[in-house]
C-alpha positions in Angstrom: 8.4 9.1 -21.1 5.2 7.7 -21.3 2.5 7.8 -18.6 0.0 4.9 -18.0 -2.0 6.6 -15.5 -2.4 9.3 -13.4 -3.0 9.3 -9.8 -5.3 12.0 -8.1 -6.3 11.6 -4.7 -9.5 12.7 -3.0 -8.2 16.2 -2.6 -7.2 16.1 -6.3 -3.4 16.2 -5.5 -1.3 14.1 -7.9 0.3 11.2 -6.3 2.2 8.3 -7.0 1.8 4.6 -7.1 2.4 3.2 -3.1 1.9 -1.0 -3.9 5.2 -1.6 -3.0 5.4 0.7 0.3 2.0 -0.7 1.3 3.2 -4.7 0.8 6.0 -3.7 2.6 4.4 -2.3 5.4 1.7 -5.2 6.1 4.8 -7.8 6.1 6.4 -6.0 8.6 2.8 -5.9 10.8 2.2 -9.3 9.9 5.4 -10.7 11.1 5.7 -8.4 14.4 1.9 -9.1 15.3 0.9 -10.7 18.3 -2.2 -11.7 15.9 -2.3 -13.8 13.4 -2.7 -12.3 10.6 -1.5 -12.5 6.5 -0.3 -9.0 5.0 -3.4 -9.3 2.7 -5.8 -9.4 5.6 -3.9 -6.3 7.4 -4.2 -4.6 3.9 -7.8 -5.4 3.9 
């Protein structure tokens, strides 16, 4: 397998990518807020 990056965080600990747990996490906000607010601004 070939690796396009790597992820470290800011304690050096490898990670992995979270885009898709993040974008699924400010929809959910977004549509249970009493706010209005877009996912992108939550994400923001």
């Amino acid at each position: 397998m070939k690796y396009k990056a790597v992820f470290l965080d800011f304690y050096g600990t490898l990670v992995h990518e979270d885009d898709r747990v993040i974008e699924d996490i400010t929809r959910k906000l977004s549509a249970n807020s009493q706010l209005p607010s877009t996912p992108k601004e939550i994400a923001s």
